[in-house]
N, C-alpha and C positions, 0 to 999 in steps of 0.2 A: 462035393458040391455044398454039403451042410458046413465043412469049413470055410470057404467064401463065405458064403452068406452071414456066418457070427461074427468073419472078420469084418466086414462090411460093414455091419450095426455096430461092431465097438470103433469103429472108423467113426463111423457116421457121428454115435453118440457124445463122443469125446471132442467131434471139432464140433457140435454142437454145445456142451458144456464149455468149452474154449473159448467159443465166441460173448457167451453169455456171462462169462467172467469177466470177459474183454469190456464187454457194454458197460457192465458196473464200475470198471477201472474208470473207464471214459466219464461216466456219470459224476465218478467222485472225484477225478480232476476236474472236471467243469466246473461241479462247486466248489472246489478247494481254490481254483482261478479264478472263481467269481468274489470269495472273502478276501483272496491278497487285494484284486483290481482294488474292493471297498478298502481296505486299509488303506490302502497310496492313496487314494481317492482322499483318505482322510486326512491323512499326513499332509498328503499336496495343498488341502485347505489350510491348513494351521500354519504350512511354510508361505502360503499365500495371503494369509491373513493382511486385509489390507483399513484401514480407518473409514468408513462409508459415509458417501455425503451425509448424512444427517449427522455423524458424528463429528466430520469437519465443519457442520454449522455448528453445533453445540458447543465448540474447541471456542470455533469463530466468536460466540454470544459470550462465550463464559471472560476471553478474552478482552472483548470491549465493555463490559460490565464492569471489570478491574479499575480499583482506582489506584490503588499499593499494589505492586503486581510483586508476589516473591522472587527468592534469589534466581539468576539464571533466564527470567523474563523480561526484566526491565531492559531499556535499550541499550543501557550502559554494559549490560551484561552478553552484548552479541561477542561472535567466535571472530577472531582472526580471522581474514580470507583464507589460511594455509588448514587452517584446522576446518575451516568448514567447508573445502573441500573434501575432506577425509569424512564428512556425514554424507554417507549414500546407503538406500535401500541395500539389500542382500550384502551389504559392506560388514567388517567384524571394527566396533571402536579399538580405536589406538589408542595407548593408555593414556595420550594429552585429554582426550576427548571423555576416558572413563571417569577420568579426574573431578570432569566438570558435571557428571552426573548428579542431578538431585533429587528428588521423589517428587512424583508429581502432586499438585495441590489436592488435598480432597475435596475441594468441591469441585473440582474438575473430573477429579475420578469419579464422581458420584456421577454423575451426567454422560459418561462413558459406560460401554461395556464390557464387562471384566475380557481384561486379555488371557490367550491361551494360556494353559499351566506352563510354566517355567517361563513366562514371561512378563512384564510390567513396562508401564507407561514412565515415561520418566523425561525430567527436563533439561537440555541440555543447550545452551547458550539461544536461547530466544526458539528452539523449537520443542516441541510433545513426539518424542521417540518413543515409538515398541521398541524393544526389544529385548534378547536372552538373557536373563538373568548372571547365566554360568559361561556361554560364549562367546554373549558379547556382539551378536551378530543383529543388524535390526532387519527389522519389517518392516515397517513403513515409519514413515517422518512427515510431521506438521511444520510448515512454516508458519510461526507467525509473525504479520506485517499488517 
């Protein structure tokens, strides 16, 4: 009878430790799924990163302000229908298009807000492109007209 009952209590005791190992596991995957969610959360903004209206007025002010507008802005300087097709959001440039990349004006970057790391503003046949520095791929695009 007294062996029952020891075996019982080391029964007992053990799916009781079990359980409570269990809860901890569970706890520290919750937070461990709660830091990825915020990473992607993070990433997903940076891949989202989009020009906010006040920066598409300040595009727009710096714009009309222009009397000499640099290379790549002036009218003279718009893209080919064939190539300006090929500028789209989440698009990667074609090398006709990288060709035609040129920095964007600083006083235009001054009145911006600094793009994500490994990315930069840049001018390419009459518009203010984000994008990748290294693949090329943009974020968002300005028309200007």
């Amino acid at each position: 009878m007294r062996l029952k009952f020891s075996l019982c209590f080391i029964a007992a005791v053990s799916l009781l430790l079990s359980s409570v190992a269990l809860a901890d596991d569970d706890d520290d995957h919750g937070h461990h799924r709660g830091h990825e969610k915020h990473h992607k959360h993070d990433r997903d903004d940076r891949d989202g990163y989009r020009y906010s209206d006040h920066d598409r007025d300040e595009i727009r002010g710096w714009y009309h302000d222009q009397r000499d507008l640099p290379p790549g802005l002036a009218k003279k300087d718009r893209l080919p229908p064939g190539l300006e097709r090929q500028l789209r959001v989440r698009g990667t440039l074609p090398p006709g298009l990288q060709d035609r990349m040129r920095p964007c004006p600083p006083e235009l970057e001054r009145r911006l807000p600094p793009p994500p790391v490994g990315y930069a503003n840049v001018v390419i046949g009459g518009h203010i492109v984000l994008v990748n520095r290294n693949t090329h791929i943009v974020l968002d695009i300005f028309h200007l007209e």
